[in-house]
Wavefront OBJ file of the C-alpha trace (Angstrom):
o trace
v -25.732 6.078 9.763
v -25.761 4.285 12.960
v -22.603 3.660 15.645
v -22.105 0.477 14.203
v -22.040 1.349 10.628
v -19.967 4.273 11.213
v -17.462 1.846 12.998
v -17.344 -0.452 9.939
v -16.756 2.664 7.740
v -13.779 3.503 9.586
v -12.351 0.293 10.449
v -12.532 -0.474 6.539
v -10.943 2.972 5.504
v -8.751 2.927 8.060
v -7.749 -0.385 7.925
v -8.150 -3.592 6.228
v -12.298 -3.771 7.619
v -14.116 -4.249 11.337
v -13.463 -7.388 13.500
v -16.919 -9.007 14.667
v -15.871 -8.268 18.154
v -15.392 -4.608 17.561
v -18.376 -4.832 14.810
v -20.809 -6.033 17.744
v -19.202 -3.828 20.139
v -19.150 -0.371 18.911
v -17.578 2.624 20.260
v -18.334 6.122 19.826
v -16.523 7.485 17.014
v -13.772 9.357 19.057
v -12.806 6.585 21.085
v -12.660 3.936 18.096
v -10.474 6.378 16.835
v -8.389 6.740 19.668
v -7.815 2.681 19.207
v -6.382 2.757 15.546
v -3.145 4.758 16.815
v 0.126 3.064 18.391
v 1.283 4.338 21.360
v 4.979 4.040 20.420
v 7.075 3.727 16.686
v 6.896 0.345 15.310
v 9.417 -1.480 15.294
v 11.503 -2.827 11.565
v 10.014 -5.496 10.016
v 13.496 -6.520 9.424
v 14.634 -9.987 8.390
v 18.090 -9.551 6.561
v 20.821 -8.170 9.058
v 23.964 -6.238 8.426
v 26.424 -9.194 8.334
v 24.514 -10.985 6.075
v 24.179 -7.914 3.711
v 28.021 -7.601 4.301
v 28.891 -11.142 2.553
v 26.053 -10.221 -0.599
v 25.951 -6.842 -1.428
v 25.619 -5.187 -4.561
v 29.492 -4.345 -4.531
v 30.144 -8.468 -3.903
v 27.657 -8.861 -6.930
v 30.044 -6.097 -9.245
v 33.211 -7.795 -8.312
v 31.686 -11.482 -9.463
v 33.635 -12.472 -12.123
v 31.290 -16.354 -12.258
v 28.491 -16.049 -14.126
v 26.876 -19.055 -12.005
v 27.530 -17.360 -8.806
v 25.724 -13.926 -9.912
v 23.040 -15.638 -11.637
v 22.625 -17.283 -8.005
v 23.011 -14.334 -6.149
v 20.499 -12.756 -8.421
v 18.044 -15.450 -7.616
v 18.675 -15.079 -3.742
v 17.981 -11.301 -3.792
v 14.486 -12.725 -5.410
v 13.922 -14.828 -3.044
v 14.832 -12.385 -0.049
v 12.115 -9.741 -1.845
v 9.365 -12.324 -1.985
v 9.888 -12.746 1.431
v 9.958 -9.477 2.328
v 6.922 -9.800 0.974
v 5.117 -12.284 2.504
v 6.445 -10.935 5.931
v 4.659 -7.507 5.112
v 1.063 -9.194 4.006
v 1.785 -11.554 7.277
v 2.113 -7.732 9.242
v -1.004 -6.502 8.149
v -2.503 -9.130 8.742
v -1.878 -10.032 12.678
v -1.275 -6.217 13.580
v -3.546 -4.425 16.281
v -3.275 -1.557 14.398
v -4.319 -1.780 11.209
v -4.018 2.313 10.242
v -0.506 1.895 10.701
v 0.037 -0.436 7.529
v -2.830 0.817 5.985
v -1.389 4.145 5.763
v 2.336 2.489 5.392
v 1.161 0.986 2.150
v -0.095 4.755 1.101
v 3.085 5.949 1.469
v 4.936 3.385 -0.218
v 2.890 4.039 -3.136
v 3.413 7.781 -2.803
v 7.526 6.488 -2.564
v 7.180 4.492 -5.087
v 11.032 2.279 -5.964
v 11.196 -0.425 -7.979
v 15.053 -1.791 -7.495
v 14.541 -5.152 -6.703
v 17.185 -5.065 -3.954
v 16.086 -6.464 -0.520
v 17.768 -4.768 1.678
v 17.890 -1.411 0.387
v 13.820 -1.839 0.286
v 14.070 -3.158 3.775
v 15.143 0.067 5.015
v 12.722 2.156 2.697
v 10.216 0.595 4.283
v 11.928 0.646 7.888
v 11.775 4.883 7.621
v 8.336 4.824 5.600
v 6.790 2.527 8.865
v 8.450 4.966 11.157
v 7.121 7.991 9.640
v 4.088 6.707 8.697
v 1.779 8.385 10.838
v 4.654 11.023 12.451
v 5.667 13.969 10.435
v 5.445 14.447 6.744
v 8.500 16.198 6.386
v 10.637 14.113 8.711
v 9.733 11.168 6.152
v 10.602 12.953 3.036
v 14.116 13.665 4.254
v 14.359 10.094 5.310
v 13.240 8.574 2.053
v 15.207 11.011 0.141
v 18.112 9.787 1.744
v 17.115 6.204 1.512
v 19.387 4.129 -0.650
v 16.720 2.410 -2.575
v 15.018 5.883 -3.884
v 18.244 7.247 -4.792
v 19.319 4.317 -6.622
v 16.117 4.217 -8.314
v 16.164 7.907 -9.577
v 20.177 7.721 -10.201
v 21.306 10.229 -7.736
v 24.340 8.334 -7.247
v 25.083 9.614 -10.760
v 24.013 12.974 -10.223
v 27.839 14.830 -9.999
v 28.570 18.713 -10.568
v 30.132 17.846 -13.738
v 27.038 15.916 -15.251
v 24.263 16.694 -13.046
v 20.733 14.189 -13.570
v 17.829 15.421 -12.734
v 15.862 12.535 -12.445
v 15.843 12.777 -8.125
v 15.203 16.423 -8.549
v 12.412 16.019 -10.775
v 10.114 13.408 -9.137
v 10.708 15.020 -5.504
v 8.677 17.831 -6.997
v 6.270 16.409 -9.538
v 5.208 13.199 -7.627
v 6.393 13.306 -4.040
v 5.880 17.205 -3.112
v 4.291 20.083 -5.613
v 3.082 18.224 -7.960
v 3.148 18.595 -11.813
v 2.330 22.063 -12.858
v 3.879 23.684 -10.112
v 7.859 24.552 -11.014
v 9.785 25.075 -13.831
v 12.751 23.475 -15.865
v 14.905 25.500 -14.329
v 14.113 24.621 -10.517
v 14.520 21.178 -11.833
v 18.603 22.036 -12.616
v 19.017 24.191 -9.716
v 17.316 21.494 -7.468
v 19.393 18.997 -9.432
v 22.706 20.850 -8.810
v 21.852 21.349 -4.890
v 21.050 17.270 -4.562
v 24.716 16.623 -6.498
v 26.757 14.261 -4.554
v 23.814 12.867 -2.409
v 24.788 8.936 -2.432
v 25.451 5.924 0.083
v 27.853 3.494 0.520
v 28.202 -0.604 -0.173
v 26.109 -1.519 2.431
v 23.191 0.939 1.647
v 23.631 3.904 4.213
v 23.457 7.739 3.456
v 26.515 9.362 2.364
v 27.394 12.647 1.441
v 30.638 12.919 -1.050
v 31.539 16.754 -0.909
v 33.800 16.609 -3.791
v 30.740 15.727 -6.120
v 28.579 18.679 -4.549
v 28.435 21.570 -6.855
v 28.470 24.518 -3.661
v 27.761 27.126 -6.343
v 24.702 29.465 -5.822
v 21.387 28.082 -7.008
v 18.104 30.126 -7.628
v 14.788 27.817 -7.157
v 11.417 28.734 -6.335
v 12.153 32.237 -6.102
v 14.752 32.097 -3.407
v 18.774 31.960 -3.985
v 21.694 30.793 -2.273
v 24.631 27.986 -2.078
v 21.453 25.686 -1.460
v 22.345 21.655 -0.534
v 19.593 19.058 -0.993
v 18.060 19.525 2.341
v 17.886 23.301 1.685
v 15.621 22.262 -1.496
v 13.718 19.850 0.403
v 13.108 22.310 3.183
v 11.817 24.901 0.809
v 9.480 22.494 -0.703
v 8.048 21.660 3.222
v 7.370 25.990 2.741
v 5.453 25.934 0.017
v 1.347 25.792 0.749
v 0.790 23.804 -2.359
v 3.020 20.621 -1.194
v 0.203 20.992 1.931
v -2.255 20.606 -0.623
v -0.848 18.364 -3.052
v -0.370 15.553 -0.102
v -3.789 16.286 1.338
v -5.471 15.554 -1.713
v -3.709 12.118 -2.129
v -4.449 11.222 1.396
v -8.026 12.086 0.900
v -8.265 10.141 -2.201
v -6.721 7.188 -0.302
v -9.034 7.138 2.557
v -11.969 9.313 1.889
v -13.024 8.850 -2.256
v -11.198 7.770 -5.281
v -13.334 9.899 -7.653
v -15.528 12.894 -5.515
v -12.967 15.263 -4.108
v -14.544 17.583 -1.943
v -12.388 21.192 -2.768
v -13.804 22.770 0.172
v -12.863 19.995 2.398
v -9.429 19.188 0.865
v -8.565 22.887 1.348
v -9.267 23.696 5.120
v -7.730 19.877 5.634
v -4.226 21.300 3.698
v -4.714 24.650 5.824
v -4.616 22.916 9.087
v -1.853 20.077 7.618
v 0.411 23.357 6.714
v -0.361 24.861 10.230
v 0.449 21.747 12.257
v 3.902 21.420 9.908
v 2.689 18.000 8.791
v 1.436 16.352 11.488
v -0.164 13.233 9.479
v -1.582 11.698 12.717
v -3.550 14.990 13.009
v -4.614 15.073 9.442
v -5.988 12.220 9.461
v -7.836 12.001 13.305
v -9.656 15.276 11.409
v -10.652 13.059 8.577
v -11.914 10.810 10.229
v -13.529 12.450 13.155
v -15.348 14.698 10.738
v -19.262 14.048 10.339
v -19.041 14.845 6.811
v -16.914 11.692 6.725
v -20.088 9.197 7.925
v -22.539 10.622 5.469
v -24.440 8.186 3.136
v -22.506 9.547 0.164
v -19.334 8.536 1.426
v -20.456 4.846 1.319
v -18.923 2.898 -1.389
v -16.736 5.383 -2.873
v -13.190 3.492 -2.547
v -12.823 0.349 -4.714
v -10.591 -1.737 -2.585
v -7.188 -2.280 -3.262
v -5.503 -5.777 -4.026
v -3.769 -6.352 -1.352
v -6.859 -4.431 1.123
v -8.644 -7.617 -0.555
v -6.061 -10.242 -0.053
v -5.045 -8.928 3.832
v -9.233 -8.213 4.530
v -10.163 -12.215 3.624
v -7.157 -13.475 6.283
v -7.979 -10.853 9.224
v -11.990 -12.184 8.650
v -11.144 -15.482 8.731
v -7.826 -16.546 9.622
v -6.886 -19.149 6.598
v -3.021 -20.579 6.212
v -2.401 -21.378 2.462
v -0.515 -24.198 1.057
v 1.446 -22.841 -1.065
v 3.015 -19.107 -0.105
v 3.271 -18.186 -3.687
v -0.828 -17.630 -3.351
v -0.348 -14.268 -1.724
v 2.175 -13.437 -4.284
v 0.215 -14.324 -7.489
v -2.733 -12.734 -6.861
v -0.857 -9.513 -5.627
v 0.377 -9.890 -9.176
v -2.549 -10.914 -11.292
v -4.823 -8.203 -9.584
v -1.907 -5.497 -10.027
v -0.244 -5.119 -6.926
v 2.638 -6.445 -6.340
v 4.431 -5.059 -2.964
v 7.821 -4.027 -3.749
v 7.202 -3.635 -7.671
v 4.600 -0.542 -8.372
v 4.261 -0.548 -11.913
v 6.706 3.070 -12.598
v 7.774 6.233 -10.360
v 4.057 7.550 -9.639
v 3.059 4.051 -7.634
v -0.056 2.313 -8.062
v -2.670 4.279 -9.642
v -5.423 3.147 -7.608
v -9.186 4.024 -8.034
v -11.144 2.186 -10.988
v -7.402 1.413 -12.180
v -8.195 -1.665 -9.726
v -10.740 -3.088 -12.330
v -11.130 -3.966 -15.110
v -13.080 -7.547 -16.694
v -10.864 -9.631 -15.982
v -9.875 -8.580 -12.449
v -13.397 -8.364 -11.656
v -14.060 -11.963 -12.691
v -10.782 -13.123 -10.585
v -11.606 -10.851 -7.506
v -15.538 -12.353 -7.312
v -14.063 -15.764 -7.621
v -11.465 -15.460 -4.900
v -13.811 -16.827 -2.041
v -14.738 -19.985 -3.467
v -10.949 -20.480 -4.286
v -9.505 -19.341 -0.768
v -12.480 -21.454 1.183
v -13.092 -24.106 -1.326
v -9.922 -24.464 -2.852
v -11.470 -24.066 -6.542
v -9.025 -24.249 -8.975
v -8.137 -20.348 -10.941
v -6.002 -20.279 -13.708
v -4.811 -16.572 -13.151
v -3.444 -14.403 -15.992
v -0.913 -11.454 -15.626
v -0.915 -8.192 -17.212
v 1.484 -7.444 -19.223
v 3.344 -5.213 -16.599
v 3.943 -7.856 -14.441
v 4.494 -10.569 -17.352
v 7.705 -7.878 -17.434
v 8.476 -8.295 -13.798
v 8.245 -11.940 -13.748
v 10.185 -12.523 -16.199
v 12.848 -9.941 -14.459
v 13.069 -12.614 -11.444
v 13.990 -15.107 -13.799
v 10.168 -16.617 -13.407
v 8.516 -17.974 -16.555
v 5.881 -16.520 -18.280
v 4.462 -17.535 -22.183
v 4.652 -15.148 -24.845
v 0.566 -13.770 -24.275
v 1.724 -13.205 -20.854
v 0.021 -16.084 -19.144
v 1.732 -18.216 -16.545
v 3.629 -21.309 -17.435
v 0.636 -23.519 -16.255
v -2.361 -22.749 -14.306
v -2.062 -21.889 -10.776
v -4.397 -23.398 -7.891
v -5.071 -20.317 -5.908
v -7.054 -22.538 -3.471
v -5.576 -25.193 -0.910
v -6.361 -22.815 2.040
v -6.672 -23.743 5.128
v -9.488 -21.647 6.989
v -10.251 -21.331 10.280
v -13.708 -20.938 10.745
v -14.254 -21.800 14.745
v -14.591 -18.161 15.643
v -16.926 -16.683 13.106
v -19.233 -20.195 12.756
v -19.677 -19.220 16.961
v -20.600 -15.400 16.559
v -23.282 -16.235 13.861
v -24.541 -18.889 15.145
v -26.270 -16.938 17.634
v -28.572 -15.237 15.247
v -32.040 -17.221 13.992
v -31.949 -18.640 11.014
v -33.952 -16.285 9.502
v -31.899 -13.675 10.510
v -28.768 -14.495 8.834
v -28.922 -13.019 5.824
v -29.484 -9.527 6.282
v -27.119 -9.781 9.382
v -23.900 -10.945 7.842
v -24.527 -8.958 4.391
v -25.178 -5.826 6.757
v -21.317 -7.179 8.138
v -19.550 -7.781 5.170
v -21.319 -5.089 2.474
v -20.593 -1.087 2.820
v -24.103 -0.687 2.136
v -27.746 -2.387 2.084
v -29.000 -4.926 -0.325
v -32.327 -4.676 -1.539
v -34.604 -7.664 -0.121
v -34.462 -9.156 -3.832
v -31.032 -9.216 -3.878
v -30.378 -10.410 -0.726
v -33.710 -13.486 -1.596
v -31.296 -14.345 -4.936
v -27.872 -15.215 -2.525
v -30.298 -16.829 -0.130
v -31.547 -19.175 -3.165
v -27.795 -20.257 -3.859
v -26.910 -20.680 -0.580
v -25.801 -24.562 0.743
v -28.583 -25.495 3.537
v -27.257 -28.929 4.897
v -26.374 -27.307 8.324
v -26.561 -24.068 9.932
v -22.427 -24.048 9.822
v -23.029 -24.704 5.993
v -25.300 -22.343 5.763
v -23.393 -19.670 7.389
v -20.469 -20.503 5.175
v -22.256 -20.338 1.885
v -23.786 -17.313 2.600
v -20.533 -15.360 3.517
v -18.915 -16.768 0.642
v -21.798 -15.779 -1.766
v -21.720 -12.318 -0.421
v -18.229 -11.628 -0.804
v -18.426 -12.753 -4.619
v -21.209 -9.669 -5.065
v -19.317 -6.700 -7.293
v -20.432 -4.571 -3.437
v -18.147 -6.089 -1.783
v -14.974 -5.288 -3.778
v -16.061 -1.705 -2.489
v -15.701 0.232 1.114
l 1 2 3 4 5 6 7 8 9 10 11 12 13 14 15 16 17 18 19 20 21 22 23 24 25 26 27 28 29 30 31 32 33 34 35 36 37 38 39 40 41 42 43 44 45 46 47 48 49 50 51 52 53 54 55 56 57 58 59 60 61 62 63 64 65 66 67 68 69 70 71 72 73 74 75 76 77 78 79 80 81 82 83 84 85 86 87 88 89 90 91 92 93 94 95 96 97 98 99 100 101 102 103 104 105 106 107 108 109 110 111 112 113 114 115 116 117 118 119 120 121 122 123 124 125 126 127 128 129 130 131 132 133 134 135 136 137 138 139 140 141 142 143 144 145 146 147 148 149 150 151 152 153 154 155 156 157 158 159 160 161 162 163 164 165 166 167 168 169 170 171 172 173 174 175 176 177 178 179 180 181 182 183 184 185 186 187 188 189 190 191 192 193 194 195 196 197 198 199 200 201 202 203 204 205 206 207 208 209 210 211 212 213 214 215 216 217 218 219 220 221 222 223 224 225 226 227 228 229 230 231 232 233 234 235 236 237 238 239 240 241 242 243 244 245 246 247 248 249 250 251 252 253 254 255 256 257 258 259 260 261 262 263 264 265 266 267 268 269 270 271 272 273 274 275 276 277 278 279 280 281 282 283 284 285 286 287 288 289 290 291 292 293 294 295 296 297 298 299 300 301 302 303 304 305 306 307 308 309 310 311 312 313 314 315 316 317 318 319 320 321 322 323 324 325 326 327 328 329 330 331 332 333 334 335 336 337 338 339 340 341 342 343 344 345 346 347 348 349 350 351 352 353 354 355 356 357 358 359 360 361 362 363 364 365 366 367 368 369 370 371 372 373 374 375 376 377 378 379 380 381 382 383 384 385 386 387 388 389 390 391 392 393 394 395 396 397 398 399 400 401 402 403 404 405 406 407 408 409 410 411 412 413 414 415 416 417 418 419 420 421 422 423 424 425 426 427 428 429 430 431 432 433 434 435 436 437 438 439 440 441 442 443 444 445 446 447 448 449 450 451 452 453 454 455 456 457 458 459 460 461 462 463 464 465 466 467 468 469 470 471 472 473 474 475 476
C-alpha cells in the first residue's frame, strides 16, 4: 500500500474520509497522525443555556396542570433534540479534526441514552466530547454521573430501601466487563453502593446521603462500605474492562468482523498500563503496519451518519429542507440521540440490509440531482417517530414520500482538482479517490459507459456520482 493509500485508510477510519488536498498531498504516516489530534479540549457544542433550562425543565413540565401547555412543551423539547441534532452532523462536518467526532460518536454509542431530553443529552455529550480522546476512566465517572444516563437506567429510583439495579447492571455488562464477567450478586452489592446517586431540577450531579445504603458491600472479591465511585474504581482495576473496551474500539476503527486476538490483547495490555489513555490506544492502532495491510481494506461497512457527514465534507452541499439529515439518519438506522436500546447501535453488517442498500446506492443521485426517494422506516424508528408526536402509517412508512434531494452542492472546488487530469485519466483516478480498493478495468469500462459526456465538468460529475452508487463504496 502506497503513502497515499495509507493516508486515505486512515483519514476514512479515523474520520469521516481524506480531503483532495490532503489526498494529493500525503504525509508520512506519523505525521498525518500527528494532524488528527486537537491540541486543546473542545469546547460544548452547547445551544440551550441554563436560564432557558430554568423556565422549561422537567420539574416545570411535572407541575403543568394544562394539558395544551405540556403537549407544547413536549413538542419544544423535540424540536430542541432535532436541533441538537443537526448542530452535531453540522460539527462533523466543518471540524479540522475529524477523529475527535469520529471517536465522540463511538462513545456515544458505547453510552448509549435514549431520554429524549435536550438538555440533559446536551451535557452527555458535553463530558463524552471532553473525554473523548482523554482518559477512559475520567469519562466513565463523568457519564455515570451524567443526568441523562442516570435517568435512563433509573438511578434516581435506586434508594436503600428498594434498591434497582438497572445502573449497576449495564455499567458492568455494556459499559465496563462485559457480559459473562460478574455475578448477580455484584449486581446488588454494586446496586446498593450506587443508592442515592441522583441530580437535581436542572440536571446536575447530586448526591442525597440519606438514600445511600453505607452498609458493607462485597463485589468482585473485595469488601467494604463501598460508594458508587468505589465500584466504578474497582471496575477501572480489573484487566478485562482493558480488554472489553479495546475490543470495541478495534471493532470501531480497525474491522467489524476479523478480530485479531493477538493484536486486541497486547493493545488492552498497553491500554491497562497507560490507565486508559485512549489517545495512546489509538495513535498505536493506527501507527501500527499491521493496520495498512491489504486485508484491512474494506473491512468496516460505513456507518449512517459516516455516509451522510462523508458526502457534505466531499462536496460541501446545503439542503433545502433540514429534515434531510434527519430522515435518512432514521431510515438508514441511526438516529443521533435515539440508539435503538441500552447496548447502542449495533454496527457492522447490522448497517445493511436490502432495503438500506438500495436507499444508500441511491443517495448520490438524490443529494446531487435532487431525485425524488420515498424512504421507509424500520419499525424501531416508526416507534420513535411516533414518540415525537411525528406521523407514521400503520406498515411503518412515512405519511407521504419524502424528497431527499433539493441539495444544493458546491462543486467549484472538486470540478478544479479533477480537471487537471486527461480525460482518459479520470476514471481510474477518482475511483482510486473515492473506493477503499481497486476496480477491475471491466468494472471501472461499465461506470465509464453510464457516465454523462456533454462536458468535462459533466463528465467529472457523473462519474463521481456513479462511483459512489457502487456497493464498494458503502465500505472503508
Amino acid at each position: 500500500m502506497d503513502l497515499q493509500q495509507q493516508n486515505k485508510l486512515l483519514y476514512a477510519r479515523a474520520g469521516f474520509g481524506i480531503s483532495l488536498g490532503d489526498y494529493t498531498n500525503p504525509q508520512p504516516v506519523d505525521q498525518a497522525v500527528d494532524r488528527l489530534f486537537p491540541k486543546a479540549v473542545p469546547g460544548a457544542l452547547e445551544m440551550i443555556t441554563d436560564q432557558e433550562w430554568a423556565n422549561n425543565s422537567p420539574n416545570a413540565l411535572k407541575e403543568m396542570d394544562d394539558d395544551t401547555e405540556r403537549k407544547e412543551m413536549r413538542k419544544a423539547f423535540n424540536q430542541r433534540t432535532k436541533d441538537m441534532n443537526l448542530l452535531w452532523v453540522q460539527a462533523m462536518v466543518d471540524t479540522s479534526f475529524p477523529l475527535l467526532e469520529k471517536t465522540a460518536l463511538f462513545w456515544r454509542g458505547h453510552f448509549a441514552t435514549r431520554i429524549n431530553n435536550p438538555y440533559y443529552d446536551q451535557k452527555l455529550l458535553d463530558a463524552i466530547r471532553k473525554n473523548a480522546l482523554g482518559n477512559f476512566g475520567d469519562m466513565l465517572r463523568a457519564v455515570s454521573r451524567s443526568s441523562a444516563m442516570l435517568e435512563f437506567l433509573n438511578n434516581r429510583q435506586n434508594k436503600k430501601q428498594h434498591p434497582n439495579e438497572n445502573f449497576a447492571r449495564e455499567v458492568m455488562e455494556l459499559f465496563t466487563l462485559g457480559r459473562g464477567h460478574y455475578t448477580e450478586d455484584d449486581i446488588k452489592e454494586a446496586a446498593r453502593a450506587f443508592t442515592g446517586w441522583s441530580f437535581d431540577g436542572n440536571g446536575n450531579f447530586i448526591f442525597r446521603q440519606k438514600q445511600h445504603d453505607a452498609g458493607e458491600k462485597k463485589f468482585l472479591g473485595k469488601s467494604g462500605n463501598f460508594d458508587g465511585d468505589d465500584i466504578l474504581n474497582i471496575l477501572l482495576e480489573q484487566k478485562q474492562t482493558a480488554g472489553f473496551i479495546t475490543q470495541k474500539i478495534y471493532r470501531y476503527f480497525v474491522s467489524d468482523e476479523k478480530i485479531d486476538e493477538k493484536r486486541v490483547k497486547k493493545l488492552a495490555a498497553d491500554f491497562y498500563e497507560s490507565k486508559y489513555d485512549i489517545a495512546g490506544l489509538l495513535r498505536s492502532i493506527f501507527t501500527a503496519e499491521w493496520f495498512y495491510k491489504d486485508d484491512i481494506l474494506s473491512a468496516k461497512i460505513k456507518s449512517p451518519v459516516e455516509l451522510l457527514v462523508g458526502y457534505q465534507r466531499m462536496i460541501p452541499m446545503q439542503f433545502a429542507d433540514h429534515k434531510t439529515v434527519l430522515n435518512v439518519q432514521r431510515v438508514l438506522g441511526q438516529y443521533l440521540f435515539n440508539p435503538p436500546g441500552v447496548a447502542g447501535w449495533p454496527g457492522g453488517a447490522n448497517w445493511i440490509d436490502s432495503s438500506s442498500l438500495v436507499t444508500r446506492m441511491r443517495l448520490p443521485e438524490a443529494f446531487f440531482k435532487s431525485k425524488e426517494l420515498d424512504l421507509s422506516l424500520k419499525e424501531s424508528d416508526a416507534e420513535m417517530a411516533e414518540a415525537h408526536h411525528e406521523p407514521v402509517t400503520a406498515d411503518s412508512q412515512p405519511a407521504k414520500p419524502f424528497r431527499v434531494g433539493r441539495a444544493d452542492a458546491d462543486w467549484s472546488a472538486y470540478l478544479a482538482h479533477w480537471k487537471e487530469y486527461k480525460e482518459e485519466e479520470l476514471p481510474q483516478a477518482i475511483a482510486a479517490y473515492l473506493l477503499p480498493g481497486p476496480l477491475s478495468r471491466q468494472q471501472i469500462s461499465q461506470v465509464v459507459s453510464f457516465a454523462d459526456k456533454d462536458s468535462i465538468e459533466e463528465y467529472i460529475k457523473s462519474l463521481t456520482i456513479l462511483f459512489m452508487e457502487l456497493p464498494e463504496f458503502q465500505l472503508t
